[in-house]
C-alpha positions as CSV (number, residue, x, y, z in Angstrom):
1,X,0.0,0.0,0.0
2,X,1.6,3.3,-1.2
3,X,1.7,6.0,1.5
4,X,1.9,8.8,-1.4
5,X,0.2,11.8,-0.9
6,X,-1.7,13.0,-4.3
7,X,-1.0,16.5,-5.4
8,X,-3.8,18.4,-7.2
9,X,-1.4,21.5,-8.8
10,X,1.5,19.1,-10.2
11,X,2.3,19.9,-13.3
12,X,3.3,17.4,-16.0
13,X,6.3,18.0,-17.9
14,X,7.4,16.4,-21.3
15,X,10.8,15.3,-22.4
16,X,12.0,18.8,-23.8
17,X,11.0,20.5,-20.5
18,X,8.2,22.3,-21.6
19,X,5.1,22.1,-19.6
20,X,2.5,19.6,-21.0
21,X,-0.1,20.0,-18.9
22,X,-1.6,22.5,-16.1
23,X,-4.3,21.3,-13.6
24,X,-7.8,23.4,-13.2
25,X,-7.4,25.6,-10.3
26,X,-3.4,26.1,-10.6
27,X,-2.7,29.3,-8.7
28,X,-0.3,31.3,-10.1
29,X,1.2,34.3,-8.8
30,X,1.6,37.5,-10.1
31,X,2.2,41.3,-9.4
32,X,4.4,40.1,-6.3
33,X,1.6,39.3,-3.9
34,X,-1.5,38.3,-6.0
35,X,-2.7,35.2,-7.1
36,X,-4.9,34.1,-10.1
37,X,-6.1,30.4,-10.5
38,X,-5.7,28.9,-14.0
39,X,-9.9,28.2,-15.2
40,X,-10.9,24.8,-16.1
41,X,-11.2,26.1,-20.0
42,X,-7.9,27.3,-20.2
43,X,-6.6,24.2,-18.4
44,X,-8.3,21.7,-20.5
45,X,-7.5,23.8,-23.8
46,X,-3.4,23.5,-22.9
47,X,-0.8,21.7,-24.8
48,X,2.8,21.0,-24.5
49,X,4.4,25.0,-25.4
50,X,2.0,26.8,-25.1
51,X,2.4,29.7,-22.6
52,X,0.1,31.4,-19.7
53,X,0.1,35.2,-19.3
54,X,-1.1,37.0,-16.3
55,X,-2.8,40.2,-17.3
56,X,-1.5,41.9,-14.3
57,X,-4.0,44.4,-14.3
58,X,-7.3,41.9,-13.6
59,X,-5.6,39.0,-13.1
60,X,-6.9,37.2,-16.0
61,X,-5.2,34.1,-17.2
62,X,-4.8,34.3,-21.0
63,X,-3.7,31.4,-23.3
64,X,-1.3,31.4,-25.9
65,X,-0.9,28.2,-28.5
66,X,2.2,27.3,-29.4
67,X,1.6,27.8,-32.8
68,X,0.9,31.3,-32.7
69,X,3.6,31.9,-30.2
70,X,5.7,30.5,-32.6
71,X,4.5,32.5,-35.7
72,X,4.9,36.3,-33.8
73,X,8.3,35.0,-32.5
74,X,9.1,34.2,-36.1
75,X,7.9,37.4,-37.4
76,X,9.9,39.1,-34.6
77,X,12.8,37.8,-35.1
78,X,12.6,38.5,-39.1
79,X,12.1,42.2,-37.5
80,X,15.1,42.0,-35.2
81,X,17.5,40.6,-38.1
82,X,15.7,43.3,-40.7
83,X,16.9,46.1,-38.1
84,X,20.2,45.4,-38.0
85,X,20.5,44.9,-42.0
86,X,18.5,48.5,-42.7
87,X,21.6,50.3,-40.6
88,X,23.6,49.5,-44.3
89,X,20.7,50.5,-46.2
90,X,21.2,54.3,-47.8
91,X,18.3,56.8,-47.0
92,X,17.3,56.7,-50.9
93,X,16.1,52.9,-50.7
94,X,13.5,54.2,-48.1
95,X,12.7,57.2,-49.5
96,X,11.9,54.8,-52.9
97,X,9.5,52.6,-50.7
98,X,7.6,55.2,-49.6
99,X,7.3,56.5,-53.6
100,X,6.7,52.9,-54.8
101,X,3.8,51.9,-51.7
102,X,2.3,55.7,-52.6
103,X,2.2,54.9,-56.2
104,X,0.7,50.6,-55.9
105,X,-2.1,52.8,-53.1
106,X,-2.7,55.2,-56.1
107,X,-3.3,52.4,-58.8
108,X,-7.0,51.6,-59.0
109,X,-6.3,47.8,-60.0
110,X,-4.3,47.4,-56.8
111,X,-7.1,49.9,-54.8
112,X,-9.8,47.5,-56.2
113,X,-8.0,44.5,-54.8
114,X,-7.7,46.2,-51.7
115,X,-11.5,47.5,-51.8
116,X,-13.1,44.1,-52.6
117,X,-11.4,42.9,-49.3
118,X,-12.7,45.8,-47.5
119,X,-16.1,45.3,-48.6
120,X,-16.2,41.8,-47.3
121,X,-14.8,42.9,-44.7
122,X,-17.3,45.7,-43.2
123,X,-20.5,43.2,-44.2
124,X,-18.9,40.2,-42.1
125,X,-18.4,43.6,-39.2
126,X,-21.8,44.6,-40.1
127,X,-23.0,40.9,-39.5
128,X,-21.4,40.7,-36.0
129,X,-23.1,44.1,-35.0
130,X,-19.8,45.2,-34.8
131,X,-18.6,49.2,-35.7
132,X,-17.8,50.2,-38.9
133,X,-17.0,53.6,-38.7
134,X,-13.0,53.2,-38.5
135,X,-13.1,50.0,-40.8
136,X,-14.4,51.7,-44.2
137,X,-11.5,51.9,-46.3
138,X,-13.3,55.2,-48.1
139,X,-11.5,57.6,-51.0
140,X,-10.4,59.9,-48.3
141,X,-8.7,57.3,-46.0
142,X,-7.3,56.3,-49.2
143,X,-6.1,59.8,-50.1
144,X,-5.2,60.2,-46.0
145,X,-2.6,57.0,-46.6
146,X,-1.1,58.2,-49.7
147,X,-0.7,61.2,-48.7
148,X,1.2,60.3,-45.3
149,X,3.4,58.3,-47.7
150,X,4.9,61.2,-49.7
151,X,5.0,62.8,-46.3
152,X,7.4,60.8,-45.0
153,X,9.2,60.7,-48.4
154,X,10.3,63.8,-48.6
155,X,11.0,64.2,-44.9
156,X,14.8,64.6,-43.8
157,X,15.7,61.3,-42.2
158,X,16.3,60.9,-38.8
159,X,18.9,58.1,-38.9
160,X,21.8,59.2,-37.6
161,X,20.6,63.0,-37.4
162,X,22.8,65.1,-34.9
163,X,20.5,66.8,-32.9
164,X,23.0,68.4,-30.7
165,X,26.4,69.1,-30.4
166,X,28.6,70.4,-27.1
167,X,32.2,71.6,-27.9
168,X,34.8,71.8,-25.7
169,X,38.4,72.9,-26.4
170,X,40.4,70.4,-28.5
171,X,37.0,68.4,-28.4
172,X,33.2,67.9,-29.5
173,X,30.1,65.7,-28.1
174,X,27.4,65.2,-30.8
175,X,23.9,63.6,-29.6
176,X,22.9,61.1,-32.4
177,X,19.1,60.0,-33.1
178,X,19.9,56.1,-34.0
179,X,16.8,53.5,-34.3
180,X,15.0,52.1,-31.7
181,X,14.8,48.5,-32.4
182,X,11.2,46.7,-33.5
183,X,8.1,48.2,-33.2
184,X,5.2,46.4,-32.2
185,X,1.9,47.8,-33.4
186,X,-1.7,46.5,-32.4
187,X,-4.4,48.2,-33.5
188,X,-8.4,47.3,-34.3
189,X,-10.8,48.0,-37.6
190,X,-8.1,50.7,-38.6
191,X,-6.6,49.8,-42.3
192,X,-5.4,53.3,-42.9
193,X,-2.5,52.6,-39.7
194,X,-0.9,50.0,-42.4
195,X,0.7,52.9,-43.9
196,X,1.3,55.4,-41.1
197,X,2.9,52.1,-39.0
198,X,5.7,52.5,-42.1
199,X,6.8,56.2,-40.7
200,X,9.2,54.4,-38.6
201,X,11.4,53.7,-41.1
202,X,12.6,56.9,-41.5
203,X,14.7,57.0,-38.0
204,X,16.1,53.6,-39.0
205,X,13.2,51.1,-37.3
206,X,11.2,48.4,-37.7
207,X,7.7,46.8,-37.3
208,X,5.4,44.0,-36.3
209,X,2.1,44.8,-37.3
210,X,-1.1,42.8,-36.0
211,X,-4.6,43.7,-36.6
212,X,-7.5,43.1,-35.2
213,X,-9.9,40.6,-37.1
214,X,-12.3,43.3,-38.7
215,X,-9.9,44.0,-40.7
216,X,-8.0,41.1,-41.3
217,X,-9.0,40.7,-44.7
218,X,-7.9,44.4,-45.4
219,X,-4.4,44.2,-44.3
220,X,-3.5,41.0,-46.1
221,X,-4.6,42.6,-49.0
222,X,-2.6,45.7,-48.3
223,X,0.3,43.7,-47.5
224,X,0.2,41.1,-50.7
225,X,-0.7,43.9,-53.4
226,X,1.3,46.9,-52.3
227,X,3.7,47.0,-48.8
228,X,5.7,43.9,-50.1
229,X,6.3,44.7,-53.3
230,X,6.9,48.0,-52.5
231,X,9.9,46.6,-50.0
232,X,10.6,44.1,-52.4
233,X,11.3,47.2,-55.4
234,X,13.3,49.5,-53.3
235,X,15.3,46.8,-51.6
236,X,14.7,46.5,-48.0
237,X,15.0,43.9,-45.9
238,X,11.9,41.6,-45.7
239,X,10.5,41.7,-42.0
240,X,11.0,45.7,-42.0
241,X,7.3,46.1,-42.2
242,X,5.7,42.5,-41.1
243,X,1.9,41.6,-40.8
244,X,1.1,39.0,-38.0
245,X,-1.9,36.9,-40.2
246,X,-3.4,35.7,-37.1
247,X,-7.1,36.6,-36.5
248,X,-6.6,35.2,-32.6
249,X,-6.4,38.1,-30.0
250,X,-3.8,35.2,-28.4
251,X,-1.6,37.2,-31.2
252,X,-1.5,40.6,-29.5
253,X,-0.7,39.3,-26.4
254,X,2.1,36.9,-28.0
255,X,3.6,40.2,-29.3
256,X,3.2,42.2,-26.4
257,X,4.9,40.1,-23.8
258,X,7.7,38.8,-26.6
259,X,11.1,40.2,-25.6
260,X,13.4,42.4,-28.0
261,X,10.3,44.9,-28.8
262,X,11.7,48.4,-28.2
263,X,8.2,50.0,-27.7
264,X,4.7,48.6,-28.0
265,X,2.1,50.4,-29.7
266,X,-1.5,50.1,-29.4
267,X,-4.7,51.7,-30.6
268,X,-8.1,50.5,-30.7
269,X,-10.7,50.4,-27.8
270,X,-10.4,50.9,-24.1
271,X,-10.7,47.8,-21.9
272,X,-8.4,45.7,-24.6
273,X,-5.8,48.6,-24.9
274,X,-5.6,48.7,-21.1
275,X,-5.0,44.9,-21.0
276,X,-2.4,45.0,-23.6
277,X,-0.3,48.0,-22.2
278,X,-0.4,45.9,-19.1
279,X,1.1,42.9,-20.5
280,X,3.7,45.3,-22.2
281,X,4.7,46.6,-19.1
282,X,4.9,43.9,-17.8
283,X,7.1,42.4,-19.9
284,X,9.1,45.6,-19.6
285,X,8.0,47.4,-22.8
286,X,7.9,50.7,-23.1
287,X,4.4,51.6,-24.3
288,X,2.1,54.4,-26.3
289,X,-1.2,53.6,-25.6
290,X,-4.6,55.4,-26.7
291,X,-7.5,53.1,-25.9
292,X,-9.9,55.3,-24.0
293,X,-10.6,58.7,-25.8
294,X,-13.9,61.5,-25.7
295,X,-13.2,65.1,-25.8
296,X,-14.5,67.8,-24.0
297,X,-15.2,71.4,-24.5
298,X,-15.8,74.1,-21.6
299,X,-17.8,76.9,-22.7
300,X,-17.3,80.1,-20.4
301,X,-20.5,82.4,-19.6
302,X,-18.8,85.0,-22.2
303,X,-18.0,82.6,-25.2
304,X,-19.0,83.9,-28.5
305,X,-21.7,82.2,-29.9
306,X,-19.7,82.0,-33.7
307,X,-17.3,80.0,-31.6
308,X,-19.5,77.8,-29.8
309,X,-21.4,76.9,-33.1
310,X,-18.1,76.0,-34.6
311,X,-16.3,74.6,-32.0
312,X,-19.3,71.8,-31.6
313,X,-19.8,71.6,-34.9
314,X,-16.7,71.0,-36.3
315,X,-16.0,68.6,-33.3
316,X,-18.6,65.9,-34.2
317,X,-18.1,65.4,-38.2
318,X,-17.6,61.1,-37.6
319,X,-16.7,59.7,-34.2
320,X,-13.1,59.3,-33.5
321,X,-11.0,59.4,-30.0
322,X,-10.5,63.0,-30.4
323,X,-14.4,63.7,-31.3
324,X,-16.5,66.3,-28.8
325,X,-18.1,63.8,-25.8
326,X,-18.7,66.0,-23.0
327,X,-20.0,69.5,-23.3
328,X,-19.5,71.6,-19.9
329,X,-21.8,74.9,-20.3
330,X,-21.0,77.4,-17.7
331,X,-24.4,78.2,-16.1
332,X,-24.3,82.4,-15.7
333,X,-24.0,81.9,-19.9
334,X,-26.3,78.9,-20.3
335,X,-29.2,80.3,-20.9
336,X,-27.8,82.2,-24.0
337,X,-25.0,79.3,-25.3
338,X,-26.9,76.6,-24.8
339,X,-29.1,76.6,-27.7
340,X,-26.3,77.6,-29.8
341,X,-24.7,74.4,-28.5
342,X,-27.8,72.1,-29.0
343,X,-28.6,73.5,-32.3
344,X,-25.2,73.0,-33.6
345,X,-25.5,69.2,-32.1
346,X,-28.6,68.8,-34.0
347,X,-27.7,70.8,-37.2
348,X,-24.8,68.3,-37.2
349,X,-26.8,65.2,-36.8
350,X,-28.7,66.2,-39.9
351,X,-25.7,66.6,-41.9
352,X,-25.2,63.1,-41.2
353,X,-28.4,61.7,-41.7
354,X,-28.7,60.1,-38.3
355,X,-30.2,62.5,-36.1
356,X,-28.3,63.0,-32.9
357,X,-28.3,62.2,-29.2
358,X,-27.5,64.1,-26.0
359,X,-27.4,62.7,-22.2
360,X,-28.1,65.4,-20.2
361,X,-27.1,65.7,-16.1
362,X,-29.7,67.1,-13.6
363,X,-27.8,70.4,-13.7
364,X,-28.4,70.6,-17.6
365,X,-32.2,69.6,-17.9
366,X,-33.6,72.9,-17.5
367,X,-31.6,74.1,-20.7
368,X,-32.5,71.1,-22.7
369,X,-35.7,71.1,-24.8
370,X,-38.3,69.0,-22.9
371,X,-39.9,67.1,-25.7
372,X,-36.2,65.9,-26.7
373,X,-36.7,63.4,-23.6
374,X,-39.7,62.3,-25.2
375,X,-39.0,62.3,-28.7
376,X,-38.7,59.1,-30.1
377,X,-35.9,59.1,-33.2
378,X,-34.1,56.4,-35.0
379,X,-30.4,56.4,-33.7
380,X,-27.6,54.7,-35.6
381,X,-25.6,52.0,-34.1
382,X,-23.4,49.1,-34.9
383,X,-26.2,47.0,-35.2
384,X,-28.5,49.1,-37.3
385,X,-31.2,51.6,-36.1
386,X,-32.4,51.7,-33.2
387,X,-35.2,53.7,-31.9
388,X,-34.5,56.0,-28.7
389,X,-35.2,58.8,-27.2
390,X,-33.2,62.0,-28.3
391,X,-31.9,62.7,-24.7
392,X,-32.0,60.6,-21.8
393,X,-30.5,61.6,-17.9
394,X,-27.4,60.3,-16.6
395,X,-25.9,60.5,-13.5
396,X,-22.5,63.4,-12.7
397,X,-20.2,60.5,-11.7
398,X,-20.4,59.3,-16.0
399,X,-19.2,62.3,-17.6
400,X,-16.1,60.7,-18.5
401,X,-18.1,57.7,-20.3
402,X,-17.5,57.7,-23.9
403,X,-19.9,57.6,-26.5
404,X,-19.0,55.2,-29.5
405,X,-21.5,56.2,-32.1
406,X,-21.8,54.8,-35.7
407,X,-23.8,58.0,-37.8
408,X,-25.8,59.5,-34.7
409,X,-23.6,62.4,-33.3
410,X,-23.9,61.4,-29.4
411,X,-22.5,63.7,-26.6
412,X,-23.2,64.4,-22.8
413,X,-24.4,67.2,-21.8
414,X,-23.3,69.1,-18.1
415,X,-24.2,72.8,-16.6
416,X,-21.5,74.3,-14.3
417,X,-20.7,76.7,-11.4
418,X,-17.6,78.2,-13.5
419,X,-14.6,77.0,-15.0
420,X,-12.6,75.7,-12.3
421,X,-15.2,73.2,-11.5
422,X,-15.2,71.8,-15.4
423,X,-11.8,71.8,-14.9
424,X,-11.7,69.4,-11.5
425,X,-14.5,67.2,-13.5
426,X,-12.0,66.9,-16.1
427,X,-9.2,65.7,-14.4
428,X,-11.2,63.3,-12.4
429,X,-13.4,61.7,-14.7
430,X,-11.7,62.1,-18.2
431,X,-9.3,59.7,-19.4
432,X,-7.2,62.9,-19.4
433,X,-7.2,63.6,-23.5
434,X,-8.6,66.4,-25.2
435,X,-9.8,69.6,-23.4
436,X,-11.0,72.6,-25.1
437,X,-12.0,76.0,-23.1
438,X,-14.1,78.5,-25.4
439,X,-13.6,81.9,-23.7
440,X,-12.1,85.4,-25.4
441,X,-9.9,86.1,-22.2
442,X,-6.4,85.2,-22.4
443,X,-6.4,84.9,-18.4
444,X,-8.9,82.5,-18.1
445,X,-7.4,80.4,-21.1
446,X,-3.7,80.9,-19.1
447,X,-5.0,79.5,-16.0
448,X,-7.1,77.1,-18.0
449,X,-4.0,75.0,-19.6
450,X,-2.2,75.6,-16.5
451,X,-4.7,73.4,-14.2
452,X,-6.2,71.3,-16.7
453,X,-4.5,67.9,-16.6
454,X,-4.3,67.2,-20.7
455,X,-2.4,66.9,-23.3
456,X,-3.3,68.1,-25.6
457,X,-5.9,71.6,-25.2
458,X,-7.6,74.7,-27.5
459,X,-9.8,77.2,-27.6
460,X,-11.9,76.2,-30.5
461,X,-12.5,72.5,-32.1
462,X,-11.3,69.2,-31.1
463,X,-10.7,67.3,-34.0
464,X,-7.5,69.2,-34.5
465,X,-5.6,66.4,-32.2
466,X,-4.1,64.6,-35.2
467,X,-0.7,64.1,-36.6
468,X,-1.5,64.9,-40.1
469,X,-3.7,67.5,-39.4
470,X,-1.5,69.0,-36.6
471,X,1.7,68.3,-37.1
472,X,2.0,67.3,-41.0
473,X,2.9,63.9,-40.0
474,X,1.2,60.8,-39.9
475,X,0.7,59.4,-36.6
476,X,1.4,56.1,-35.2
477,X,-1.0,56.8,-32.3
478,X,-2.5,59.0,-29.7
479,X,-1.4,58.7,-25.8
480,X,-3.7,60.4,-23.3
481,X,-2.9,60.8,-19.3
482,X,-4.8,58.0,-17.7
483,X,-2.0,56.4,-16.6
484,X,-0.2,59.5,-16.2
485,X,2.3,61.8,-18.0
486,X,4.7,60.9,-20.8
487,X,8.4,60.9,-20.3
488,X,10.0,63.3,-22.7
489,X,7.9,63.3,-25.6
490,X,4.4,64.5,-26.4
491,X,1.1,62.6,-27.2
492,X,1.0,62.6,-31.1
493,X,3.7,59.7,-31.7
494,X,5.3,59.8,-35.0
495,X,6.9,57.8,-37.3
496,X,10.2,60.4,-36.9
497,X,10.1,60.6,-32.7
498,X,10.6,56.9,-32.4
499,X,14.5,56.8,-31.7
500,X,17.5,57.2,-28.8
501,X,19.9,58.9,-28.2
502,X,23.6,58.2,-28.9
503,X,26.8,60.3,-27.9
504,X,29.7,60.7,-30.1
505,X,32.5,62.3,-28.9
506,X,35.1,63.5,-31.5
507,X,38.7,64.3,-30.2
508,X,41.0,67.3,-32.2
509,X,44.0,66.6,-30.0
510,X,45.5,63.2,-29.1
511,X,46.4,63.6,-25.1
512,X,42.5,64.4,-23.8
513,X,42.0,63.1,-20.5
514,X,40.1,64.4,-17.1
């Protein structure tokens, strides 16, 4: 009779020393004093190499196969060995990838390839009662693309760009802008990011792209008709610019928590983006993340109405992260800017063809139409219309909640004491983003961006947060505050800001010493 004691949480090992097998219930611990507990799915679902990840933020236990750890370690090693290849590649061979992807984007054979994926696409989306509104690969994203690509082509490269130089007698210190290393990107139903993802080229990096499965279909199209050929025609190294073809969010996380990425980027909705930039970190990635966006404008007692009908209106033209969410109308002014407000709201909604839609606080009702509570309308979402009231009440602790509409312009609605209060609202309720303060006096504006805890802020319209737009560069991705400032760089993130530092010192006499 065997005296052994059974034990529930061994784990079975196979001959090459990989796990095989993990029991239901295995505790495993994480973030130093926490413990999560591996769920019977996951433990039944395991196979010899496949990995665990702890998602250090919930503590959620997230499986990885083997095969599709595999495939995004292949893809970033093929990145890794690219990088170190493009350091011998002259500025010119870049500079004719960028002319040659422009040009394939340009073609209307290759655009038809890339459409007819698209379409199918947005109708298996549309099927799911998923959102389109980023996915639709229209003329202007189109336009958007190719235009980002002669951007960066006639851009001065940042590869080995001094950017500073301290002399000293008999001797010189230049700083150097050198590559990073790989880039991973992540993002959701966003085709056009296939060609601003490229910008990092030009300060000498490279990147892992995966996409979300949306767009799936896009992207391989993209990549088979256009970004490898391009490569391929000015000579550069395969895995500069790679495409992860796995639909499996298992992917993302493979990337994210695979070591030798030199910064993690990732764009697409909040909860997911949170998770990821968690694993990242964890993993001891730096990271840009955007996930959770929603601007919001504060409209002082003395705002001109011309600016308050353009700074709304021009704010909610299609719903992005940097679109107007939360409208803060200071009340000594109310009675007077909030119609010009609502009407632009509505007047906007038309425009669309989808009507629009307003949550409105207690503090706000009295300066909302009453029969917009009542008023029945058909309101757009992902899947289809939907009838709703026109405004409904929600409570002061969501202002911060953001609205992802389809066609139906959709924004809260709050009445104020005064400035200062929007401002505390905003900094602790926002995800910290977009803040925009319509008042003539330069005082109040001064003391405005001094409090206000936000990258990026204005005194007009929103929509202006946008590396094209803004900066005449494409951007790689947005970064608000909710997990606090950035270190040394602002929130657009482009293609050309993705590099570090390197000193070279430069002696003019032979016998320098300290």
């Amino acid at each position: 009779m065997s005296n052994a004691v059974h034990d529930p949480f061994a784990v079975s090992i196979d001959d090459a020393g990989r796990v095989a097998a993990v029991p239901r219930g295995f505790p495993l611990l994480y973030g130093g004093n926490r413990v999560a507990v591996v769920p019977d799915a996951v433990a039944d679902a395991f196979r010899a190499g496949d990995q665990l990840v702890v998602a250090p933020d919930t503590g959620e236990v997230l499986h990885i196969p083997a095969g599709i750890a595999d495939r995004v370690t292949a893809a970033v090693t093929r990145a890794r060995e690219a990088f170190g290849t493009l350091t011998g590649v002259p500025d010119a061979s870049i500079d004719a990838f960028y002319d040659a992807f422009a040009r394939r984007l340009a073609d209307d054979a290759v655009w038809a390839e890339i459409r007819a994926a698209n379409d199918a696409d947005v109708a298996r989306a549309r099927e799911r009662g998923r959102s389109t509104t980023r996915l639709v690969a229209t003329a202007t994203m189109r336009a958007r693309m190719i235009e980002g690509l002669q951007t960066w082509r006639t851009m001065a490269s940042r590869r080995e760009a001094v950017l500073e130089t301290v002399t000293h007698d008999g001797w010189q210190v230049d700083q150097v802008a050198s590559g990073l290393g790989v880039v991973g990107f992540i993002f959701e139903g966003r085709p056009n990011v296939f060609a601003d993802a490229t910008g990092v080229l030009k300060s000498g990096n490279t990147a892992v792209l995966r996409i979300g499965s949306d767009a799936l279909g896009t992207a391989r199209a993209i990549d088979t008709h256009a970004l490898r050929p391009s490569l391929s025609e000015a000579g550069l190294p395969e895995g500069s610019v790679g495409l992860i073809d796995e639909a499996s969010r298992a992917a993302g996380w493979a990337l994210f928590s695979t070591p030798g990425l030199a910064l993690a980027v990732a764009r697409g909705s909040g909860a997911a983006v949170a998770q990821l930039g968690a694993i990242a970190r964890q993993a001891g990635t730096p990271v840009s993340l955007h996930g959770t966006g929603g601007a919001w404008i504060v409209v002082d007692a003395d705002a001109p109405d011309a600016w308050v009908d353009g700074a709304v209106y021009n704010s909610l033209d299609s719903k992005k992260c940097n679109t107007l969410n939360t409208l803060c109308v200071v009340a000594s002014g109310a009675t007077r800017t909030m119609p010009v407000a609502l009407e632009a709201i509505r007047r906007r909604g038309i425009g669309l063809g989808h009507g629009h839609k307003v949550h409105v606080t207690t503090a706000a009702r009295p300066f909302v139409p009453v029969d917009w509570f009542a008023m029945v309308a058909p309101i757009r979402r992902a899947e289809g219309d939907v009838p709703e009231t026109v405004a409904t009440a929600i409570g002061d602790a969501s202002l911060g909640h953001e609205w992802e509409w389809e066609g139906t312009p959709e924004v809260t609605i709050h009445v104020v004491p005064d400035v200062a209060t929007a401002v505390m609202l905003f900094n602790a309720q926002s995800p910290r983003f977009v803040a925009a303060l319509l008042s003539p006096d330069a005082d109040t504006q001064a003391r405005f961006f001094r409090t206000i805890d936000a990258p990026f802020v204005s005194n007009g319209f929103t929509r202006w947060v946008d590396g094209q737009f803004a900066l005449k560069r494409p951007e790689l991705g947005l970064t608000n505050w909710e997990e606090g400032r950035l270190l040394a760089r602002g929130g657009i993130l482009t293609g050309d800001g993705v590099y570090t530092v390197r000193l070279r010192a430069t002696q003019g006499i032979p016998d320098l010493h300290q």
